[in-house]
C-alpha positions as CSV (number, residue, x, y, z in Angstrom):
1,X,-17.3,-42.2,1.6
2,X,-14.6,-43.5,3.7
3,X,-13.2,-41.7,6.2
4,X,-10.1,-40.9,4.9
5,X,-11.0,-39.6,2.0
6,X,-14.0,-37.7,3.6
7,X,-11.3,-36.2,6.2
8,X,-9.2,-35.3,2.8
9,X,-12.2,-33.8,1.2
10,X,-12.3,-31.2,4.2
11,X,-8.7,-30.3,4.8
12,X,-9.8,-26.7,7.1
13,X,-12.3,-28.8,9.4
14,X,-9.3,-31.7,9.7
15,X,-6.8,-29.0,10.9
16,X,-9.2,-28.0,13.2
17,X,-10.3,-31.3,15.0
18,X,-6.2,-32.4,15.1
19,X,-5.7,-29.2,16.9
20,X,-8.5,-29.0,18.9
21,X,-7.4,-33.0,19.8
22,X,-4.1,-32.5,20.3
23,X,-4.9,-29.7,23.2
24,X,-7.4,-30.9,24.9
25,X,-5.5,-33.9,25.5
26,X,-3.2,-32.1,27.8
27,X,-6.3,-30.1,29.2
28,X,-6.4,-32.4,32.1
29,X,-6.3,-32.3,36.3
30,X,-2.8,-31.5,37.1
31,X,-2.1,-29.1,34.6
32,X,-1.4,-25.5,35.2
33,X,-5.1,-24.6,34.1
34,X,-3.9,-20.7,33.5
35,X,-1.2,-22.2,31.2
36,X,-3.4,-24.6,29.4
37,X,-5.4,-21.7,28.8
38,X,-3.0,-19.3,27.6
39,X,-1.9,-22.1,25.1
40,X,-5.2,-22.5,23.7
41,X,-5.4,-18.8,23.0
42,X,-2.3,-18.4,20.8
43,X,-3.9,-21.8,18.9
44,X,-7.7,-20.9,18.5
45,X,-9.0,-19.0,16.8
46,X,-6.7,-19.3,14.2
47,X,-5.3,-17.6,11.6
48,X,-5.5,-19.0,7.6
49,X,-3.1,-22.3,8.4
50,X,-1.6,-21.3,5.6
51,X,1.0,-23.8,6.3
52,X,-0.7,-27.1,7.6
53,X,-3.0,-26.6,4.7
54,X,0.3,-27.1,2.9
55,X,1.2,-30.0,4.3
56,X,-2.0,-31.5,3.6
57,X,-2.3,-30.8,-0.2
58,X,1.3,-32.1,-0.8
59,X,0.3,-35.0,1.0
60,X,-2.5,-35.6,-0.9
61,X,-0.4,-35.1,-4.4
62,X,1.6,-37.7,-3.3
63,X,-1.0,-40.3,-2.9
64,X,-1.4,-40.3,1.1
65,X,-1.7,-43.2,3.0
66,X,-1.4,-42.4,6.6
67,X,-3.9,-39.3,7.2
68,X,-3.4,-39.6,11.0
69,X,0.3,-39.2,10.4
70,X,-0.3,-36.6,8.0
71,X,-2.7,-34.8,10.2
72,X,0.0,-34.9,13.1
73,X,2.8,-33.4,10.5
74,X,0.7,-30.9,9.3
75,X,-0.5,-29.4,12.9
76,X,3.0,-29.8,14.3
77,X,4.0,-27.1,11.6
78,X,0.9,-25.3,13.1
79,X,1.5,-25.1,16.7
80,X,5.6,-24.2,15.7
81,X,4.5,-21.4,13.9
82,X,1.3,-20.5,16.6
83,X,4.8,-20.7,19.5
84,X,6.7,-18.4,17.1
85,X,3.8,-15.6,17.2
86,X,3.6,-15.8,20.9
87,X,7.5,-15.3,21.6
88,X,7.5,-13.0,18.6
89,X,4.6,-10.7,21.0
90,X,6.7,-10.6,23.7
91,X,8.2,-7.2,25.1
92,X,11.8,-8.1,24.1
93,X,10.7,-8.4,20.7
94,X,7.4,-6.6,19.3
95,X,5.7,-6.1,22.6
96,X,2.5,-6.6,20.4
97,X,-0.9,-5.8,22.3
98,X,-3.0,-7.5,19.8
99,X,-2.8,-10.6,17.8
100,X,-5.8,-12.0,15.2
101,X,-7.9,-9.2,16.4
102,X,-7.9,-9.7,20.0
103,X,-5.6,-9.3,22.9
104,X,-1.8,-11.3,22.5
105,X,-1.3,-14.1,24.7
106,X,1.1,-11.8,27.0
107,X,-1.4,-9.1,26.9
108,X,-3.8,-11.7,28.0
109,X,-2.1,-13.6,30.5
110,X,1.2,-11.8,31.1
111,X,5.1,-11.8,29.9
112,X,6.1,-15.1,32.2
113,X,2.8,-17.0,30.9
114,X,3.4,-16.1,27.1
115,X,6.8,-17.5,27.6
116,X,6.1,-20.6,28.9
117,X,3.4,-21.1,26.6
118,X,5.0,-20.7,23.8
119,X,7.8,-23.0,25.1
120,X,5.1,-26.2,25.6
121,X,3.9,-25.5,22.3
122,X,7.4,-26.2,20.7
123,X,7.2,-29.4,22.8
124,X,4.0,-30.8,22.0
125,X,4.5,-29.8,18.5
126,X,7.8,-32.8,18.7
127,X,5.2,-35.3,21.1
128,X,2.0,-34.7,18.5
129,X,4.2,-36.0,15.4
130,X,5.9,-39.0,17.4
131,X,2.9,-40.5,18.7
132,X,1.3,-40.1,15.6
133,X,3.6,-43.0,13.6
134,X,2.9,-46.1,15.0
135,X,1.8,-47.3,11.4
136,X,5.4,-45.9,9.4
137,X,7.7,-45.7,12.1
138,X,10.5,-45.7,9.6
139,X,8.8,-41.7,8.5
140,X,9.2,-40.8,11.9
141,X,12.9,-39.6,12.4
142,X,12.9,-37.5,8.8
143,X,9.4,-36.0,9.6
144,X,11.4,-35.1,13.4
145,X,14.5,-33.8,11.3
146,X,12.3,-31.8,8.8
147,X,10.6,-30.0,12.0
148,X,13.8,-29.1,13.6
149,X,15.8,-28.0,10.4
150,X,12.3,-25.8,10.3
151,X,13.1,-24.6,14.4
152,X,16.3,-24.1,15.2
153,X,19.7,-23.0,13.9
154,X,21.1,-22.2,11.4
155,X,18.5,-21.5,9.4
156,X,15.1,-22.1,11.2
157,X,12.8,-19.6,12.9
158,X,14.5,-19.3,15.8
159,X,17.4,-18.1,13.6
160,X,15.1,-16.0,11.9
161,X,14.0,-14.1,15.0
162,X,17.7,-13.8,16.4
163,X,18.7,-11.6,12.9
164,X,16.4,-9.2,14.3
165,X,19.5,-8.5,16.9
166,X,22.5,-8.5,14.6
167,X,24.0,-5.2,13.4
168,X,24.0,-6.5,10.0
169,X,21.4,-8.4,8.3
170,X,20.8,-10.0,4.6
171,X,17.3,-9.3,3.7
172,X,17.3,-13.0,2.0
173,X,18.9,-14.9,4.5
174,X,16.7,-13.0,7.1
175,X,13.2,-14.2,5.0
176,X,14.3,-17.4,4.7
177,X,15.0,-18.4,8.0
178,X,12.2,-16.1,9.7
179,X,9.5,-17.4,7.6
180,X,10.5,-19.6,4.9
181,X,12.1,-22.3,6.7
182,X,8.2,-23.4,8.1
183,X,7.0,-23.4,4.2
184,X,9.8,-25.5,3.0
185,X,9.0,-27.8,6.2
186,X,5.2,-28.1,5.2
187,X,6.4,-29.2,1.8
188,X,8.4,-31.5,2.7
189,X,6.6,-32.4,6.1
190,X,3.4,-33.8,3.1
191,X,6.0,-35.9,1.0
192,X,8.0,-37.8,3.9
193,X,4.0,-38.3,5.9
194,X,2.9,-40.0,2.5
195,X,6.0,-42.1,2.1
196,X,7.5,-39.8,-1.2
197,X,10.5,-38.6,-2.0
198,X,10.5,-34.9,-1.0
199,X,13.0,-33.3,-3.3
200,X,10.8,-32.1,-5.7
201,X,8.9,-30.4,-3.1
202,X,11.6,-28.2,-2.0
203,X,11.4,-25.0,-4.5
204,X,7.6,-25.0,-4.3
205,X,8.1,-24.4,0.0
206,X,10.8,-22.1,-0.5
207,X,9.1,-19.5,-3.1
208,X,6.6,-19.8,-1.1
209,X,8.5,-18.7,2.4
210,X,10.0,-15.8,0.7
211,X,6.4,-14.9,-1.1
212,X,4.9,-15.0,2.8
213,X,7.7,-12.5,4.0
214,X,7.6,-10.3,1.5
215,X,3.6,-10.1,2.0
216,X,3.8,-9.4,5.2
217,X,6.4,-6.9,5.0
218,X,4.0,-5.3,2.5
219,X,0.8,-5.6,4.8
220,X,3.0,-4.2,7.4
221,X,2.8,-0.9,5.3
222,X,-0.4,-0.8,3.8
223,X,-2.8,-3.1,5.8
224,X,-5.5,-2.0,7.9
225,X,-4.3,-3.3,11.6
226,X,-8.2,-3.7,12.2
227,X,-8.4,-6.2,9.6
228,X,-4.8,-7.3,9.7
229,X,-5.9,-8.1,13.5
230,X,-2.1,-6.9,15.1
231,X,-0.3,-3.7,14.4
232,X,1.7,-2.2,11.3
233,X,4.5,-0.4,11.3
234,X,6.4,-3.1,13.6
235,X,9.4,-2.9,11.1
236,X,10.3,0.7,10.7
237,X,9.3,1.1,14.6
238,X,11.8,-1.5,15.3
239,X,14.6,-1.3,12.1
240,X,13.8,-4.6,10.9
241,X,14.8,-5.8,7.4
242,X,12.1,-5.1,5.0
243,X,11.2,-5.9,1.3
244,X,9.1,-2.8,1.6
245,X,11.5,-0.6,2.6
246,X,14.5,-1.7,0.5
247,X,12.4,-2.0,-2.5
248,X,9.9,0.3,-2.3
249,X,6.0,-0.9,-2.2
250,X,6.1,-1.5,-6.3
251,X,9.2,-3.4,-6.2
252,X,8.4,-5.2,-3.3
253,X,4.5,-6.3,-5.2
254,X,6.7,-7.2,-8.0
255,X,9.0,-9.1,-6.5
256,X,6.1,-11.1,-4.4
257,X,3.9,-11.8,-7.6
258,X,7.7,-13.2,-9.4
259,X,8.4,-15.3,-6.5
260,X,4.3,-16.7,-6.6
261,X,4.7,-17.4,-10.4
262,X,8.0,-19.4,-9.7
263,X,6.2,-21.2,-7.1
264,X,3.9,-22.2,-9.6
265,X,5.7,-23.2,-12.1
266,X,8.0,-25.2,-9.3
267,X,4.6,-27.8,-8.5
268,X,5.6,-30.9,-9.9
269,X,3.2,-32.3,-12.6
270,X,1.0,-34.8,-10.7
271,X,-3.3,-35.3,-9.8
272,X,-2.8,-32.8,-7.5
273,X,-1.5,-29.6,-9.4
274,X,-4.6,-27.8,-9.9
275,X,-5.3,-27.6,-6.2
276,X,-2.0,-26.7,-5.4
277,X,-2.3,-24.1,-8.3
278,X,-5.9,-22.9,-6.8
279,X,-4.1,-22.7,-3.0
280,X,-1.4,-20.5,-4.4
281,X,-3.8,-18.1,-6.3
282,X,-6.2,-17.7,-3.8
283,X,-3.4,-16.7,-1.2
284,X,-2.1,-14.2,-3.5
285,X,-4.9,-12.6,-3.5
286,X,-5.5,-12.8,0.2
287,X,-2.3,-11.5,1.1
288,X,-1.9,-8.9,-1.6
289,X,-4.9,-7.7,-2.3
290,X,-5.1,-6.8,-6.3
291,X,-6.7,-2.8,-5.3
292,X,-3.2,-2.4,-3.6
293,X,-1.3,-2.8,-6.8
294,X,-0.7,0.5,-8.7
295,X,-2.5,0.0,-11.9
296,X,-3.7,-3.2,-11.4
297,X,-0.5,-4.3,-12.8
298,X,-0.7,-8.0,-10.7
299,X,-1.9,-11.3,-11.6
300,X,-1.0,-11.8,-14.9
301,X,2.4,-14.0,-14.1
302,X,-0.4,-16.4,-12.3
303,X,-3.5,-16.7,-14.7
């Protein structure tokens, strides 16, 4: 097998090494050691990398032929989202103790630490995608444009978080930005690393953005914070906008298994569709689990 298509054949063990590659080649004499540190911890261990695993099967359906690229577009999604969760932690914002079952990153190394970590993670996300184009330079400024659509204003994550301090919010705008904008990225990050056009990825990363929201505005109700590894009950504590709460914990399932069966139905027919099909499935599951659903009434909109 060739190493492309062995590194293809392993997508959760080729996040890995690109993560664990791209930190440690910062982990050097002259750096801040405490802030090397504290970066690693909001990186590893990780989460389900939901999103770089994305990346990697759209790339894949479009016939990649640049896996370092690839690799570099799908963990840049990665360590955005990993700088999010670390400012998200903070005391101006959840003041979260825990995060993925062990102590946050300002729990661990304190408020001015957690800041500044999650700043250099923002940066290296931009330096990790453009070093990594040598080979398609001419990918290089879209896949840069896609990541900071994903960021900033007026509809990236950073957006997302500053709804949280309007008087007003709209529940769609504020999923979309908050979350969605880094599916829709991680979409569109696979089709512009493998050279494709990425307009027929969009609706299948923004279903999916709104599905992830609306999940976790479920789990944030009903999840075990053991298991969920932070706490629940962030949004009533903190009046955030939530699916749950607006459409009540059936509405809000059935709204999340409509926007996964659009998201299926939005993957474009190509050798990778039943893989992208499998990914969505087995996340619905994961996220939602069928014993929440009052009479088992999920599922059927994905069979």
């Amino acid at each position: 097998m060739d190493p492309s298509a062995q590194s293809s054949a392993h997508p959760t063990a080729r996040i890995e090494r690109a993560l664990e590659s791209a930190l440690a080649a910062h982990e050097i004499p002259g750096a801040p050691p405490r802030l090397a540190a504290a970066v690693r911890h909001a990186v590893f261990p990780g989460g389900a990398r939901i999103r770089p695993h994305l990346c990697l099967a759209v790339a894949r359906a479009c016939a990649e032929d640049d896996t370092a690229l690839t690799d570099a577009a799908a963990i840049s999604l990665e360590l955005m989202h990993c700088a999010s969760l670390v400012h998200d932690d903070l005391p101006c914002f959840d003041d979260a103790a825990t995060r993925r079952g062990r102590p946050s990153v300002q729990a661990a190394f304190g408020e001015p630490l957690a800041v500044l970590a999650g700043d250099a993670l923002i940066v290296l996300a931009f330096q990790v995608l453009a070093q990594a184009a040598q080979h398609h330079p001419e990918r290089l400024a879209p896949l840069l444009l896609n990541l900071s659509r994903s960021t900033g204003l007026p509809t990236g994550i950073v957006a997302g978080q500053a709804w949280e301090c309007e008087p007003r919010v709209n529940l769609s705008d504020y999923q979309r930005a908050k979350t969605g904008s880094l599916f829709t990225a991680a979409t569109i990050a696979g089709a512009l690393a493998a050279g494709a056009n990425p307009q027929a990825w969009l609706a299948l990363g923004d279903r999916l953005g709104e599905a992830y929201q609306i999940a976790d505005d479920i789990r944030d109700v009903m999840a075990d914070p053991d298991l969920l590894g932070k706490p629940v009950g962030q949004d009533a504590s903190h009046n955030r906008p939530s699916a749950a709460h607006q459409l009540g914990l059936t509405g809000a399932i059935e709204h999340f298994d409509g926007l996964l069966a659009q998201a299926m139905q939005a993957i474009p027919e190509c050798p990778g569709a039943p893989a992208l099909r499998a990914l969505v499935r087995m996340e619905s599951e994961r996220l939602v689990p069928r014993e929440w659903c009052p009479g088992n009434m999920r599922r059927t909109a994905l069979a």
